[in-house]
N, C-alpha and C positions, 0 to 999 in steps of 0.2 A: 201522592205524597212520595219525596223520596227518603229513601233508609242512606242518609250523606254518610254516616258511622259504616255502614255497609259496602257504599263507594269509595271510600278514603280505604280501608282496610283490603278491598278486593285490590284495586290498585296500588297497593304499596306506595302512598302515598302522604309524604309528611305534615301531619294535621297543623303546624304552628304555619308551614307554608299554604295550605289552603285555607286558613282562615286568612292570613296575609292578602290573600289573592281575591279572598270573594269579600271582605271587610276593608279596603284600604285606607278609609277614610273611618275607621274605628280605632278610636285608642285601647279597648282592647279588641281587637281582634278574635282573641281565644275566647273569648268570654261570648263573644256573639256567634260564632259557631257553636257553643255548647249549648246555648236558646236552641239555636236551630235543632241540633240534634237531640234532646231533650223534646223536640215538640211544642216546645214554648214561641217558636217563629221559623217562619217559613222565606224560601229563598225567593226573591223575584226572576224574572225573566230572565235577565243580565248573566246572577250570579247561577243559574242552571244552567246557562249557554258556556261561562268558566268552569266551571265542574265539568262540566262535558269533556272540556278542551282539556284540564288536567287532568283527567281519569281516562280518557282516549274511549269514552262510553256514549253512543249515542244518543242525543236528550231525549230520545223517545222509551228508551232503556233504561234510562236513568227511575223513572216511575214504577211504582209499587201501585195494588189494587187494579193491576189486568188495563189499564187507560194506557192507549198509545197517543202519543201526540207528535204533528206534525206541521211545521209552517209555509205555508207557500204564498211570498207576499203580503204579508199585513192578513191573510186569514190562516186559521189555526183550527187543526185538524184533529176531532176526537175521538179514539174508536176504541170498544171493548165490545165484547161478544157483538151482538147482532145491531149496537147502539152504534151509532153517530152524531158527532155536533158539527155542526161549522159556525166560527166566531167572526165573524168579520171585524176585526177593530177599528175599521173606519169609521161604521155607523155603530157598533156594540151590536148588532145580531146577531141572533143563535138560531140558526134551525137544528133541530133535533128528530132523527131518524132512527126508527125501529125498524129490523128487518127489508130495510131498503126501503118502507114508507115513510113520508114526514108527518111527524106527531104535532108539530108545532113549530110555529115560529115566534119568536121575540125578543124584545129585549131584556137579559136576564141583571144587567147589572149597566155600571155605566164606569166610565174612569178603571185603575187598577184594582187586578182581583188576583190570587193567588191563585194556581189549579187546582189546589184541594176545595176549593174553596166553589170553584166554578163547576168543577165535576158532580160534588152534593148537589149544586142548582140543578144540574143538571137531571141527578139521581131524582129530585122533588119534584120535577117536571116532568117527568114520565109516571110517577104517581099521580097526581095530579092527572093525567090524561089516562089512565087504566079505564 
């Protein structure tokens, strides 16, 4: 998840222009930042790759709860402590690594998913195989 309230404020960055930028096509704009920030809705891809660009913060820094993430090509790279995912969005596969072993492979979800969203699966899938 990111703390956007956190990234707008570290970056001296004017909130009616960053809702501008990541909302364009919202008549309010400010209104749907305040979801987001509030926790009430989350940003997609797009608008975490704009935040990036307007906060000069890399997206992998952009996240809160220890998840780095990383894209190379249409797969998407997970990593916190000793965990790893890799997502491949061509086919929707996840394999999932503990300590450098694979715990599992599958498909966790299919079409758009948020990363907060993708990281719990991810967090339940490793339950699941304890």
């Amino acid at each position: 998840m990111i703390n956007i309230k956190e990234v707008i404020e570290a970056a001296k960055l004017d909130k009616q222009e960053v809702a501008a930028q990541l909302f364009p096509r919202a008549k309010h704009a400010d209104l749907a930042l305040n979801r987001v920030i509030r926790g009430e809705s989350e940003l997609d891809a797009s608008q975490i790759e704009k935040l990036s660009v307007l906060s000069g913060v890399p997206v992998d820094q952009l996240f809160t709860g220890g998840w780095k993430v990383r894209n190379k090509k249409g797969v998407f790279f997970f990593h916190k402590d000793d965990i790893r995912a890799k997502l491949n969005t061509e086919d929707w596969t996840t394999k999932i690594f503990r300590s450098g072993s694979l715990v599992c492979e599958t498909v966790l979800h299919s079409g758009a998913i948020t990363v907060s969203e993708y990281t719990k699966l991810i967090t339940e899938k490793l339950k699941e195989n304890d």
